[in-house]
PDB file of N, H, CA, C and O in Angstrom:
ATOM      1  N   UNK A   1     196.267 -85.032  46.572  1.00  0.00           N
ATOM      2  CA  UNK A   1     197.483 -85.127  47.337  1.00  0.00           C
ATOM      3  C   UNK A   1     197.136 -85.003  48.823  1.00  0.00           C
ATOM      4  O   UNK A   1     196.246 -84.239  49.200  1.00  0.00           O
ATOM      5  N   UNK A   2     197.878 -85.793  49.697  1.00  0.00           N
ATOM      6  H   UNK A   2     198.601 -86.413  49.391  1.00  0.00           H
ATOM      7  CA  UNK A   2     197.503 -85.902  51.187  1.00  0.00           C
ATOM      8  C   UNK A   2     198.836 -85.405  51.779  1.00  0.00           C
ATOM      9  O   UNK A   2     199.861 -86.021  51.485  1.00  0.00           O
ATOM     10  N   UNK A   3     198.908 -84.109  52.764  1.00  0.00           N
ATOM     11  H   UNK A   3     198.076 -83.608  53.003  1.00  0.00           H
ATOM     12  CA  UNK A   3     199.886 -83.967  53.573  1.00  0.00           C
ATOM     13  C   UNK A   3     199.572 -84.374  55.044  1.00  0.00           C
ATOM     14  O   UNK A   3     198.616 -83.992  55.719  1.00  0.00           O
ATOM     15  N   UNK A   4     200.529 -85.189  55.387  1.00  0.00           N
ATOM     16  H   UNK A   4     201.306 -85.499  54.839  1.00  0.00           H
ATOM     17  CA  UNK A   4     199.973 -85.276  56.914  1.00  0.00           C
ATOM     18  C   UNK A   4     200.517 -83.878  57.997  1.00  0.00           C
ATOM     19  O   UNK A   4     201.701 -83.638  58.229  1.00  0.00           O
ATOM     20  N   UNK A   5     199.584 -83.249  58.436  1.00  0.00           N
ATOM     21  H   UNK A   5     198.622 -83.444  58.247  1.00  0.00           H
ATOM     22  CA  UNK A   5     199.850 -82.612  59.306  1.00  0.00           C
ATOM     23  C   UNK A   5     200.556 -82.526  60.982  1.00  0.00           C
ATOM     24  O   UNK A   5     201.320 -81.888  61.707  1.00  0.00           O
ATOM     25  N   UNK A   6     199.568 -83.783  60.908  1.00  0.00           N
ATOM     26  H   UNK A   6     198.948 -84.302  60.320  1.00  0.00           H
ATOM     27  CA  UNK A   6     199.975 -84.300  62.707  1.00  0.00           C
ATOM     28  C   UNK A   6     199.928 -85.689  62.668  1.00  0.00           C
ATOM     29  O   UNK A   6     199.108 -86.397  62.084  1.00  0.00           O
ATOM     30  N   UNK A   7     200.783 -85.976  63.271  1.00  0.00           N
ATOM     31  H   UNK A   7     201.449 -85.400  63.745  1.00  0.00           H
ATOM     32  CA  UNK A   7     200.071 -87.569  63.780  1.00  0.00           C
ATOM     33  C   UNK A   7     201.403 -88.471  65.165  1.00  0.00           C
ATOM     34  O   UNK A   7     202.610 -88.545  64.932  1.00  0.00           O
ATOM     35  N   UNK A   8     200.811 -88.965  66.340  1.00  0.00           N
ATOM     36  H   UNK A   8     199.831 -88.905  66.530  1.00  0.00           H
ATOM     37  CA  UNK A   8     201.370 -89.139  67.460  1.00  0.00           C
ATOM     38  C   UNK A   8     201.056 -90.371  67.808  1.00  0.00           C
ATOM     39  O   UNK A   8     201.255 -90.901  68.901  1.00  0.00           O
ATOM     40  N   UNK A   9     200.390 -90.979  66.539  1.00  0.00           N
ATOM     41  H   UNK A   9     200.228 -90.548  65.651  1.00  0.00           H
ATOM     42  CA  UNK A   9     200.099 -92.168  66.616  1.00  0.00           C
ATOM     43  C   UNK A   9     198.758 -92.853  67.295  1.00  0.00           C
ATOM     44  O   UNK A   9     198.492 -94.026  67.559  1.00  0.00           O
ATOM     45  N   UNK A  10     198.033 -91.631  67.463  1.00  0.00           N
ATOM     46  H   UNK A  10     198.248 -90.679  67.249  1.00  0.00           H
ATOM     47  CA  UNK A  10     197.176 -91.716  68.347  1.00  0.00           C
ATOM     48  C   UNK A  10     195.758 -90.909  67.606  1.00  0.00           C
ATOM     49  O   UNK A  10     194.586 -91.259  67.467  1.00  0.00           O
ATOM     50  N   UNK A  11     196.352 -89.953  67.313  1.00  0.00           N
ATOM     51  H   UNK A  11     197.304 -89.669  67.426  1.00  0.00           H
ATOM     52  CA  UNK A  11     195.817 -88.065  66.939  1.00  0.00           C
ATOM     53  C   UNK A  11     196.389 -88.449  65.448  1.00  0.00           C
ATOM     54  O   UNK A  11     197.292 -89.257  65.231  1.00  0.00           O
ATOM     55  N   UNK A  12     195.859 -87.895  64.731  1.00  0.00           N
ATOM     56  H   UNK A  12     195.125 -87.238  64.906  1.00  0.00           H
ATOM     57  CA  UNK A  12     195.869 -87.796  62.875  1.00  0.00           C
ATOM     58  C   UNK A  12     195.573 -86.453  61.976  1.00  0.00           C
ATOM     59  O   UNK A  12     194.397 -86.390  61.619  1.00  0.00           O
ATOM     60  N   UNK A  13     196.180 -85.661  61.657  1.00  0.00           N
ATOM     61  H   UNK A  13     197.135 -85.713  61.947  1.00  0.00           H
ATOM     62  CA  UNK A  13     195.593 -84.893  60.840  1.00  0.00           C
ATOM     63  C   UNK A  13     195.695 -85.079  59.892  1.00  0.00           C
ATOM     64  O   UNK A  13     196.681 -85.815  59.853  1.00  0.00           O
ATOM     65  N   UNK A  14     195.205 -84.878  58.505  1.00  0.00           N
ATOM     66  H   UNK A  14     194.404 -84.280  58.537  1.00  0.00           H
ATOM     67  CA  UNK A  14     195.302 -84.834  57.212  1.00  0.00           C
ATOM     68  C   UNK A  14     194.861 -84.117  56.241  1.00  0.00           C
ATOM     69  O   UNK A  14     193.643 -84.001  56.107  1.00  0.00           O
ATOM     70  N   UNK A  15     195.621 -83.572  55.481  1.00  0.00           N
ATOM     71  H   UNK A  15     196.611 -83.666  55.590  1.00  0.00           H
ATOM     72  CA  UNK A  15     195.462 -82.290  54.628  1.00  0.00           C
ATOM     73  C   UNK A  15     194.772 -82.627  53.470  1.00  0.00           C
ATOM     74  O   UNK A  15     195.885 -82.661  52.946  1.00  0.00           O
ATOM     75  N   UNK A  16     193.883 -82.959  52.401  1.00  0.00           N
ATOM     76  H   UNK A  16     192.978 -82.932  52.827  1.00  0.00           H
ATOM     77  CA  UNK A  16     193.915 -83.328  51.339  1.00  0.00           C
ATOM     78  C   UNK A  16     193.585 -82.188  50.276  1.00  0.00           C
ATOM     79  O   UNK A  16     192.425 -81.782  50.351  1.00  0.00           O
ATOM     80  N   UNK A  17     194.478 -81.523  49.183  1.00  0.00           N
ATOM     81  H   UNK A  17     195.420 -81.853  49.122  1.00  0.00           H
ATOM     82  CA  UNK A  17     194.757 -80.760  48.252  1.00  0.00           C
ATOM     83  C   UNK A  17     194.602 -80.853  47.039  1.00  0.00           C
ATOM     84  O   UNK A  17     195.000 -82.017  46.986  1.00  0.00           O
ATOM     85  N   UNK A  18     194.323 -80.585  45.848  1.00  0.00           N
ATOM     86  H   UNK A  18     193.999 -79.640  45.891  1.00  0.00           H
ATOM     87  CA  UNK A  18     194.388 -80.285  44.612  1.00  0.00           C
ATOM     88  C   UNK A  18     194.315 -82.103  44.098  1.00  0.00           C
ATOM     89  O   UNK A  18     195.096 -82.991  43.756  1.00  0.00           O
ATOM     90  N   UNK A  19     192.808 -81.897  44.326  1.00  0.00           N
ATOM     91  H   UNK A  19     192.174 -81.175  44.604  1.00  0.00           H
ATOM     92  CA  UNK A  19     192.314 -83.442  44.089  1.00  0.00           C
ATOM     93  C   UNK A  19     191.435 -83.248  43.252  1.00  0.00           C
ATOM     94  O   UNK A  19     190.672 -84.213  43.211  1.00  0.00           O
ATOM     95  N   UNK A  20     191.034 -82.040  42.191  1.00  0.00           N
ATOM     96  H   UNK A  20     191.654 -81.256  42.224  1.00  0.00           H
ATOM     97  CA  UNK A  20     190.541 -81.685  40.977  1.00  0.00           C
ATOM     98  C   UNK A  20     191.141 -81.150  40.292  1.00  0.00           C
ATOM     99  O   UNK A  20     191.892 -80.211  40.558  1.00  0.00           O
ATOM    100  N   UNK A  21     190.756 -82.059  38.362  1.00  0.00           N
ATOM    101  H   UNK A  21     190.146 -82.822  38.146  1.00  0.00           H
ATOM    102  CA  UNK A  21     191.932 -81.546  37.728  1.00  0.00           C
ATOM    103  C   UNK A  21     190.853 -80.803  36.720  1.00  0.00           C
ATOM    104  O   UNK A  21     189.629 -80.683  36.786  1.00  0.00           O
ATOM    105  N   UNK A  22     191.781 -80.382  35.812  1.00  0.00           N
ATOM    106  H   UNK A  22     192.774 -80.480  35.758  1.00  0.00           H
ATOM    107  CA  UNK A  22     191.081 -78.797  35.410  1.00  0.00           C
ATOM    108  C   UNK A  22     189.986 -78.128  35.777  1.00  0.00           C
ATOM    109  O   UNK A  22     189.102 -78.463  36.565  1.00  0.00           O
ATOM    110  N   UNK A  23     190.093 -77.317  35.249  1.00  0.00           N
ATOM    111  H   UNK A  23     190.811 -77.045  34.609  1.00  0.00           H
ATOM    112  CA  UNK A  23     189.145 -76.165  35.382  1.00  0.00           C
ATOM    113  C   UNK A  23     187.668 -76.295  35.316  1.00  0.00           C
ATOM    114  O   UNK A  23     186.828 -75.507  34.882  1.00  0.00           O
ATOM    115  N   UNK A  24     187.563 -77.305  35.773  1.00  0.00           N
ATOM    116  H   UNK A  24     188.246 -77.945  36.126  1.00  0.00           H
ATOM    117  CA  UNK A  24     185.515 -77.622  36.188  1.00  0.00           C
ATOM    118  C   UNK A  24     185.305 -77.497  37.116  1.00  0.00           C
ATOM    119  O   UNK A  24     184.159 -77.420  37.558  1.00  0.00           O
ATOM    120  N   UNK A  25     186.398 -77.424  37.810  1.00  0.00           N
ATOM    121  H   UNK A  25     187.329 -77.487  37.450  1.00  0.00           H
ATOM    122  CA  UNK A  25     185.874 -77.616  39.752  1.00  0.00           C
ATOM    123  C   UNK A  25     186.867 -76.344  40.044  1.00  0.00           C
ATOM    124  O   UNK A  25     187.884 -76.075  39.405  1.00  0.00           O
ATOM    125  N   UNK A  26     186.251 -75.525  41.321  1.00  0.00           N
ATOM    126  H   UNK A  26     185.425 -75.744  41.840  1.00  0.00           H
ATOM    127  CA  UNK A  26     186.903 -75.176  42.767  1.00  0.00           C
ATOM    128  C   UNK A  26     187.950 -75.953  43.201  1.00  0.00           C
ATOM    129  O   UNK A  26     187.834 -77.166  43.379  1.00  0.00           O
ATOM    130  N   UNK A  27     189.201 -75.192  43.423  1.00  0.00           N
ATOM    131  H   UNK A  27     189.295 -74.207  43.278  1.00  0.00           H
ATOM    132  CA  UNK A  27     190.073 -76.334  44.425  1.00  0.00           C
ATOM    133  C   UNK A  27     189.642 -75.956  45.640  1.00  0.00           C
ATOM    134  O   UNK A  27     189.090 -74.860  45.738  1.00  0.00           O
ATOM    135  N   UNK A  28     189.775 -76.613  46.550  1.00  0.00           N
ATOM    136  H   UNK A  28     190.223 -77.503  46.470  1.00  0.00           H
ATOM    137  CA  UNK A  28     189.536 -76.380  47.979  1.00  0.00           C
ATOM    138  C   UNK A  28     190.792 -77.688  48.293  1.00  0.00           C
ATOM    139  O   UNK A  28     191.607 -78.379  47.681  1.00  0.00           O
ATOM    140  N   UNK A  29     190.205 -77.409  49.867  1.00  0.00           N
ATOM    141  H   UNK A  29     189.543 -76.847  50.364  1.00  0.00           H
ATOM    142  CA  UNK A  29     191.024 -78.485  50.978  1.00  0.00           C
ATOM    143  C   UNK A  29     190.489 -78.911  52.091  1.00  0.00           C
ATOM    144  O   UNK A  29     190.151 -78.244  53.068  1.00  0.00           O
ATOM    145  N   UNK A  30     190.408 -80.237  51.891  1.00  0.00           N
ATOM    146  H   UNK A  30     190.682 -80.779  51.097  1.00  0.00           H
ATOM    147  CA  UNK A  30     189.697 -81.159  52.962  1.00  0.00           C
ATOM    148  C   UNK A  30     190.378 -81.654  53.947  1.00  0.00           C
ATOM    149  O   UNK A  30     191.500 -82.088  53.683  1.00  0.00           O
ATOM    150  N   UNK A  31     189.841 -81.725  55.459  1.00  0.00           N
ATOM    151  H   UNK A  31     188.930 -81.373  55.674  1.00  0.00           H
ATOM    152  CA  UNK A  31     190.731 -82.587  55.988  1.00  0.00           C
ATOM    153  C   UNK A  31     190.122 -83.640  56.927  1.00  0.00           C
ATOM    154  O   UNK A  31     188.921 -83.607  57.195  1.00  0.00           O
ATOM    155  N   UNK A  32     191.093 -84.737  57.513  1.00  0.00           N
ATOM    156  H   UNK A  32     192.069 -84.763  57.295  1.00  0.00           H
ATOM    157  CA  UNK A  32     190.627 -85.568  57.965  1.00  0.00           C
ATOM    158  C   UNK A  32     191.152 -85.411  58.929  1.00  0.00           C
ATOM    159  O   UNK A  32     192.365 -85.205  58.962  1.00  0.00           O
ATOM    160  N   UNK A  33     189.984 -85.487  60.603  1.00  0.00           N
ATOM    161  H   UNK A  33     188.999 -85.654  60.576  1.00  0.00           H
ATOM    162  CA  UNK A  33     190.701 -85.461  61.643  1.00  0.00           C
ATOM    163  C   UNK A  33     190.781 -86.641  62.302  1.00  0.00           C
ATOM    164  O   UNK A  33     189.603 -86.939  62.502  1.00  0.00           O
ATOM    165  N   UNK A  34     191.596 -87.651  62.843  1.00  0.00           N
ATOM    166  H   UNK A  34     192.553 -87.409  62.680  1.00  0.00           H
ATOM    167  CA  UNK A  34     191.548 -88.986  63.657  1.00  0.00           C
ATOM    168  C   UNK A  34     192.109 -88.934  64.975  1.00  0.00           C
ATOM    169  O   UNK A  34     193.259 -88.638  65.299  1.00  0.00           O
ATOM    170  N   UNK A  35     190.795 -89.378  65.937  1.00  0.00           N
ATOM    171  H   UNK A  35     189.861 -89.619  65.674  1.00  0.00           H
ATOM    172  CA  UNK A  35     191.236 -89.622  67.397  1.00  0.00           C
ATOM    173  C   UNK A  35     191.107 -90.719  67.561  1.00  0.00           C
ATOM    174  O   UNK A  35     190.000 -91.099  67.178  1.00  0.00           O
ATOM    175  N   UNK A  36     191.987 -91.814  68.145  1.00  0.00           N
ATOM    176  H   UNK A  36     192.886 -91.505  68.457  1.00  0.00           H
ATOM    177  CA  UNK A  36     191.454 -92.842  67.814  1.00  0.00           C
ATOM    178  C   UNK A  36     190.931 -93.735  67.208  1.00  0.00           C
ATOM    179  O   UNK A  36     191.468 -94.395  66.319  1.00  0.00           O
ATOM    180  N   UNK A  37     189.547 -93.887  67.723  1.00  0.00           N
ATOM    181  H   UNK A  37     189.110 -93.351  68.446  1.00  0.00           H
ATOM    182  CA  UNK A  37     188.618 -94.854  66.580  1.00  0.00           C
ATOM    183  C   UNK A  37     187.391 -94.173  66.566  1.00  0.00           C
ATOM    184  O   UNK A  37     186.255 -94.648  66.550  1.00  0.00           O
ATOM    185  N   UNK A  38     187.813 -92.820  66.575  1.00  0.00           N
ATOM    186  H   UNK A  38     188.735 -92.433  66.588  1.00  0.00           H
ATOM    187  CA  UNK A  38     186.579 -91.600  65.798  1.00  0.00           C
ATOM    188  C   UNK A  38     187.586 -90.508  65.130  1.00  0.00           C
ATOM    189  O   UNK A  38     188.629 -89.963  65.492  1.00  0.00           O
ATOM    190  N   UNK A  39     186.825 -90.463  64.071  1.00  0.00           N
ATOM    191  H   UNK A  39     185.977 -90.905  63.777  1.00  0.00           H
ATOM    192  CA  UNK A  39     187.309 -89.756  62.929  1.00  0.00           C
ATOM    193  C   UNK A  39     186.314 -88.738  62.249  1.00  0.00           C
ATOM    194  O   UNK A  39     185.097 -88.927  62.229  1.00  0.00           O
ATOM    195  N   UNK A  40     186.927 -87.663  61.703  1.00  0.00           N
ATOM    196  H   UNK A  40     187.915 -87.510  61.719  1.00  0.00           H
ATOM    197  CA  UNK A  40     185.704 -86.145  60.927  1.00  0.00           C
ATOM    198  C   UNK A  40     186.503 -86.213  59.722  1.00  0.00           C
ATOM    199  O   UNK A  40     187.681 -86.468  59.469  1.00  0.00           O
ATOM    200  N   UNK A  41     185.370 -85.872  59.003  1.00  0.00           N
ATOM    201  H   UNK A  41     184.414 -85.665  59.209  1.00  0.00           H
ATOM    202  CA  UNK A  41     185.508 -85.371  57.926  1.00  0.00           C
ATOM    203  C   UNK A  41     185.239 -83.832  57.771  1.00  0.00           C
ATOM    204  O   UNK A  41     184.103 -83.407  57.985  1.00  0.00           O
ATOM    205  N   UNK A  42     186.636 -82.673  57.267  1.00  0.00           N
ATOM    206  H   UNK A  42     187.558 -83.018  57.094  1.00  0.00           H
ATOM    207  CA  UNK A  42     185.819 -81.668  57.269  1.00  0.00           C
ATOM    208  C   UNK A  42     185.530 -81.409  55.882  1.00  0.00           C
ATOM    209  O   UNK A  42     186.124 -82.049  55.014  1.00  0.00           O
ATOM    210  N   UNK A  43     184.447 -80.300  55.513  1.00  0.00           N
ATOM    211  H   UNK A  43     183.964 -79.780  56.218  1.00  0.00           H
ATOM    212  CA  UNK A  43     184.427 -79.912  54.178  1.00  0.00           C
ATOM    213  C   UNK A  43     184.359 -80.545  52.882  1.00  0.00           C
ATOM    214  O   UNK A  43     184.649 -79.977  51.829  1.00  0.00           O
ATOM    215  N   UNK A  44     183.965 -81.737  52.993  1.00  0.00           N
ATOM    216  H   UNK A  44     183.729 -82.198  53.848  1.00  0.00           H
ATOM    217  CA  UNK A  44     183.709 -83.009  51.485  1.00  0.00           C
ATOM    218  C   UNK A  44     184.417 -82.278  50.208  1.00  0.00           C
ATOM    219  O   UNK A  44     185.384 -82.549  49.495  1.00  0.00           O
ATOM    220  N   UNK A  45     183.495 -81.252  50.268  1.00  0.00           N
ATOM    221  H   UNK A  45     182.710 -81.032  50.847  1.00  0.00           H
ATOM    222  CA  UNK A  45     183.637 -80.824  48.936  1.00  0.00           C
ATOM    223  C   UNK A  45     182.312 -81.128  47.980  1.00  0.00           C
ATOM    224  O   UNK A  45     181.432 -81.647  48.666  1.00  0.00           O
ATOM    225  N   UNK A  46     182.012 -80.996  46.926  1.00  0.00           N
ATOM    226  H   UNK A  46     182.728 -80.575  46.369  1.00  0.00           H
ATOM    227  CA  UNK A  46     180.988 -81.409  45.656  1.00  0.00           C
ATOM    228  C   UNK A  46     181.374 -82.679  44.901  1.00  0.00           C
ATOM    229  O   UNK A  46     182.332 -83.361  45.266  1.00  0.00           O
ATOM    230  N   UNK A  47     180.524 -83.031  43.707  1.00  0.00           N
ATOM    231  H   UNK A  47     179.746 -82.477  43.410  1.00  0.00           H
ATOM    232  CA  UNK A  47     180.406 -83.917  43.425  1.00  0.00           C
ATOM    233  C   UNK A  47     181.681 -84.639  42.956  1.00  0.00           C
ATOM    234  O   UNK A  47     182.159 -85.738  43.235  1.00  0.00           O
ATOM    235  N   UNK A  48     182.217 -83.231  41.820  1.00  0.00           N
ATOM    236  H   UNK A  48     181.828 -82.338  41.594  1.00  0.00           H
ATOM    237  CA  UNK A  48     183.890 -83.941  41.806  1.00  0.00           C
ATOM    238  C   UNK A  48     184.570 -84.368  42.716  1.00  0.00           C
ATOM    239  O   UNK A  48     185.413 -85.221  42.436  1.00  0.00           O
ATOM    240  N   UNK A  49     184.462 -84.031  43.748  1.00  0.00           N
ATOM    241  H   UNK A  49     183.778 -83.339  43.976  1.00  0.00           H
ATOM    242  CA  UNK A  49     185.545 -84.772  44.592  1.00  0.00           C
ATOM    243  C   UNK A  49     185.605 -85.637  45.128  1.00  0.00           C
ATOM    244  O   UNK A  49     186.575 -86.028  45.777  1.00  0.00           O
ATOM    245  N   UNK A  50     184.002 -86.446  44.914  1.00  0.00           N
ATOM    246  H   UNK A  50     183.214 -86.129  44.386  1.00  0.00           H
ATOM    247  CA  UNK A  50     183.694 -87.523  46.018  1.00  0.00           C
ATOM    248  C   UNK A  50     184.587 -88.852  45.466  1.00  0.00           C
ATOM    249  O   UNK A  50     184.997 -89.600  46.354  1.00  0.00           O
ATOM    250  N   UNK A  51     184.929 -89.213  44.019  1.00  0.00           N
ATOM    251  H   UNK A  51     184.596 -88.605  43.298  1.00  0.00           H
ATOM    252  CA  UNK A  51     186.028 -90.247  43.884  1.00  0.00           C
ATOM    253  C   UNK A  51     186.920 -89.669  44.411  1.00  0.00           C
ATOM    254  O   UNK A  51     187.348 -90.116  45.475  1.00  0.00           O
ATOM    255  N   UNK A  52     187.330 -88.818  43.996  1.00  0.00           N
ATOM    256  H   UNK A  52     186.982 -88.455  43.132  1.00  0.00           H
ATOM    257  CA  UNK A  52     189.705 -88.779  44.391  1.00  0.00           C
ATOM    258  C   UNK A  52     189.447 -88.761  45.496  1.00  0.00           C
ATOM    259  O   UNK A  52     190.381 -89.255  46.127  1.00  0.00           O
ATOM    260  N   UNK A  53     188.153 -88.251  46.521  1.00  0.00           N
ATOM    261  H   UNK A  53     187.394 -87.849  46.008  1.00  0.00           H
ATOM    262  CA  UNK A  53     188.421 -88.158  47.854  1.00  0.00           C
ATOM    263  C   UNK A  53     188.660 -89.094  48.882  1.00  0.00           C
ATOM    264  O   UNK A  53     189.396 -89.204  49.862  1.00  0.00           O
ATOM    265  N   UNK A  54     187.468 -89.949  48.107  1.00  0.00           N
ATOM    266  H   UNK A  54     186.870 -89.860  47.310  1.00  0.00           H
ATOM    267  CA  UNK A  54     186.997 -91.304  48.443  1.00  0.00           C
ATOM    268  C   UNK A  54     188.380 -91.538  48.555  1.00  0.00           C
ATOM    269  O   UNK A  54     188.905 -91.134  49.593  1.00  0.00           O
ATOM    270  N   UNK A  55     189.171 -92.165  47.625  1.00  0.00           N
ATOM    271  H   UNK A  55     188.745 -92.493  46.782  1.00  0.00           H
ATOM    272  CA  UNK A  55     190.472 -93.053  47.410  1.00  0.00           C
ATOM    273  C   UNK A  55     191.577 -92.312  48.155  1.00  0.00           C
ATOM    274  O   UNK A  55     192.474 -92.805  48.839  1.00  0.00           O
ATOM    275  N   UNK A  56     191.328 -91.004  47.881  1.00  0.00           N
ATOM    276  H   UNK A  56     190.599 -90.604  47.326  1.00  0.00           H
ATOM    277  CA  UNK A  56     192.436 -90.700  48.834  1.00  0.00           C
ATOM    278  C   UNK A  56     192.271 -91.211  50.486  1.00  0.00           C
ATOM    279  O   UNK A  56     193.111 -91.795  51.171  1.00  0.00           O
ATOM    280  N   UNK A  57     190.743 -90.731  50.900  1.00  0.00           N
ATOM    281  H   UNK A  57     190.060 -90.257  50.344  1.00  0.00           H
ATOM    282  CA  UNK A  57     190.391 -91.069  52.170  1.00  0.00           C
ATOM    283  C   UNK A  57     190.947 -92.816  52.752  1.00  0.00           C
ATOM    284  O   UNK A  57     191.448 -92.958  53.868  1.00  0.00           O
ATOM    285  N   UNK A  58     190.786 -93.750  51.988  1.00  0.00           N
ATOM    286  H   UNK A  58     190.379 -93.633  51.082  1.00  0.00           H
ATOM    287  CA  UNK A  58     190.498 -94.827  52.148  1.00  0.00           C
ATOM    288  C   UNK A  58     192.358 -95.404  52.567  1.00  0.00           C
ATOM    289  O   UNK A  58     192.504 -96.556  52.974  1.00  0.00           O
ATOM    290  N   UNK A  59     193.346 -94.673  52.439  1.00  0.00           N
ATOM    291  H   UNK A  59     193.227 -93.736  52.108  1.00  0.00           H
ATOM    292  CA  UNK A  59     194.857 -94.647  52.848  1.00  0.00           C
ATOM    293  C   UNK A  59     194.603 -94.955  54.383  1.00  0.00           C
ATOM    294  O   UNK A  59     195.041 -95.920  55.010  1.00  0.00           O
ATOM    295  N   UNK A  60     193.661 -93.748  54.933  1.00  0.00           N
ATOM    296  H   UNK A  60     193.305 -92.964  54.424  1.00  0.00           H
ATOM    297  CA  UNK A  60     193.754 -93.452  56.142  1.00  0.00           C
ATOM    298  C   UNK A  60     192.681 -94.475  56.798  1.00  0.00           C
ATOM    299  O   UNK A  60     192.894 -95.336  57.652  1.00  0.00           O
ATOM    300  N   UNK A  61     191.701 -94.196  56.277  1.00  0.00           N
ATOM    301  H   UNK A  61     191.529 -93.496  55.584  1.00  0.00           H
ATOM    302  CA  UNK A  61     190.222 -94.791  56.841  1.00  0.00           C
ATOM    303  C   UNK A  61     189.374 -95.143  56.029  1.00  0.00           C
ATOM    304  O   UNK A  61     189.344 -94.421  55.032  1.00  0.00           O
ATOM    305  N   UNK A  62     188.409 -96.257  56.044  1.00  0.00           N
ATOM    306  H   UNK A  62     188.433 -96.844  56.853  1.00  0.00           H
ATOM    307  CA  UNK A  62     187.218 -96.535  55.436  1.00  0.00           C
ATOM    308  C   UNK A  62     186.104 -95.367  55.341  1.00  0.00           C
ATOM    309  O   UNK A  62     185.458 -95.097  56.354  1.00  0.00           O
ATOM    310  N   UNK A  63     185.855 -94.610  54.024  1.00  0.00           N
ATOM    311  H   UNK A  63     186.379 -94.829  53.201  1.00  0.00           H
ATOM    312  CA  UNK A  63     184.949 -93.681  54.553  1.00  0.00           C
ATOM    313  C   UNK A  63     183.894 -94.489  55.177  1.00  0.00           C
ATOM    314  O   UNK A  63     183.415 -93.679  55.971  1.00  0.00           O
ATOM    315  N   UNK A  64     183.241 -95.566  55.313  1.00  0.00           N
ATOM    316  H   UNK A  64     183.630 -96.224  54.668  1.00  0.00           H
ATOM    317  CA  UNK A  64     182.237 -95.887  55.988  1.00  0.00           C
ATOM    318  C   UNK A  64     182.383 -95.841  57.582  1.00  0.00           C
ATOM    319  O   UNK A  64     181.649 -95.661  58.553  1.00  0.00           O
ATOM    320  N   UNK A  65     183.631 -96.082  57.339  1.00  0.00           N
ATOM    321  H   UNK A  65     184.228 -96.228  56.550  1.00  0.00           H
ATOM    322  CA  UNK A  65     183.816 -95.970  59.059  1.00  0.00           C
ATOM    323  C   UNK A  65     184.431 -94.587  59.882  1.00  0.00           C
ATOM    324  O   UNK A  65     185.111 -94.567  60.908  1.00  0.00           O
ATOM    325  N   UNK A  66     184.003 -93.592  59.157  1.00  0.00           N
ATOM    326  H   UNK A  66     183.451 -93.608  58.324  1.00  0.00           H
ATOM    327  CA  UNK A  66     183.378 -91.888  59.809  1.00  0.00           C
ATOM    328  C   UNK A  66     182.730 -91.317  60.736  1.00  0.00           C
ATOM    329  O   UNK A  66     181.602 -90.957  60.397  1.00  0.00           O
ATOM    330  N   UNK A  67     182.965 -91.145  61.568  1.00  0.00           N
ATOM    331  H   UNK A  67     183.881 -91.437  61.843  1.00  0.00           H
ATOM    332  CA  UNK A  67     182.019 -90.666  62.704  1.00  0.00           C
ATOM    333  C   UNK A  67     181.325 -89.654  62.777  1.00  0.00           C
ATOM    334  O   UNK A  67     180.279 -89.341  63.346  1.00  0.00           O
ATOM    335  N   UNK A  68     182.586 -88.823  61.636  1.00  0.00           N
ATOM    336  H   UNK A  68     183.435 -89.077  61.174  1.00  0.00           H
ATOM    337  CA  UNK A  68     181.456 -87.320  61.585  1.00  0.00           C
ATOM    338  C   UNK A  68     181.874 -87.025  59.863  1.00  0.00           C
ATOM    339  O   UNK A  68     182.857 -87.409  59.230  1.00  0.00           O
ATOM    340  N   UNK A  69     180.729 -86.215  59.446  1.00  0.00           N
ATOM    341  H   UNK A  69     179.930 -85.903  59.961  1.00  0.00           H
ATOM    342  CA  UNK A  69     181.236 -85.252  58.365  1.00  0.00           C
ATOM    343  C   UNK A  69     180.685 -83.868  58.537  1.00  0.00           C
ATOM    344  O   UNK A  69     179.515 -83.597  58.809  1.00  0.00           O
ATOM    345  N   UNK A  70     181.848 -82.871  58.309  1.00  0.00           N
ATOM    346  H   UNK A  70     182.798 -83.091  58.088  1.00  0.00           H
ATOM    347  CA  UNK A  70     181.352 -81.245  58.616  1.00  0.00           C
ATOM    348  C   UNK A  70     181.087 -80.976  57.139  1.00  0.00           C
ATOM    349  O   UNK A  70     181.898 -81.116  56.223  1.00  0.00           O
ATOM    350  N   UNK A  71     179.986 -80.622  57.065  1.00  0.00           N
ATOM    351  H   UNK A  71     179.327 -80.509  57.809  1.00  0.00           H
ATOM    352  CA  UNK A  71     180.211 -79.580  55.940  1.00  0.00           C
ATOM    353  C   UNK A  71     179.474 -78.490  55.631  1.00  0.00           C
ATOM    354  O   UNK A  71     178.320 -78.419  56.055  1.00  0.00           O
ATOM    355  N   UNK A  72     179.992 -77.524  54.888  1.00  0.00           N
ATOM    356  H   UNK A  72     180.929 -77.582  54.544  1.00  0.00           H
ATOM    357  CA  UNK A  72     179.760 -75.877  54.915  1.00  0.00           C
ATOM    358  C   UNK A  72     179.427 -75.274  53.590  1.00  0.00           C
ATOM    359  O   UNK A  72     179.682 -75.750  52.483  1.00  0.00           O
ATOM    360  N   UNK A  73     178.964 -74.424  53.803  1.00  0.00           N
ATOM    361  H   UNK A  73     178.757 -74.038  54.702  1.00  0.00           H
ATOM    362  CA  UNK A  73     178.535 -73.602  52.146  1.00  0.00           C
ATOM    363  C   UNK A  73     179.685 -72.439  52.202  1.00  0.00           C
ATOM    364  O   UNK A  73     179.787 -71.627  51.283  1.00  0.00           O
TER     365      UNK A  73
END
C-alpha cells in the first residue's frame, strides 16, 4: 500500500506499507523521496519485498531511474 505523504507537484513523498503478506517477513516501511528528476529510495527492505516494491515503486518511478538508494541494518 502507498500513502502519499507530500506532493506540490514538484517534491513527492511516498509512504510504502504492509507490502508483505504473512508471517515470513518483517513489516517495515519504505519510502520514496522525489525532487524533481532525482529521486531516493529509503530502506528497500529484503528479498521479499523487492517484487511488491518493485510494482508498487513503478506508479511513481522506474526503479531504474533512481538516483539514490539508502539502506540500513
Amino acid at each position: 500500500m502507498a500513502t502519499e505523504l507530500f506532493n506540490n507537484g514538484n517534491h513527492l513523498c511516498i509512504a510504502f506499507s504492509y507490502l508483505v503478506r504473512g508471517e515470513s517477513g518483517v513489516q517495515a516501511n519504505q519510502f520514496l523521496i522525489v525532487d524533481g528528476k532525482q529521486s531516493a529510495l529509503l530502506d528497500p527492505g529484503g528479498a521479499l519485498l523487492y517484487t511488491p516494491l518493485s510494482m508498487a515503486l513503478a506508479r511513481y518511478i522506474q526503479p531504474k531511474d533512481l538516483t539514490y538508494i539508502f539502506a540500513s541494518q
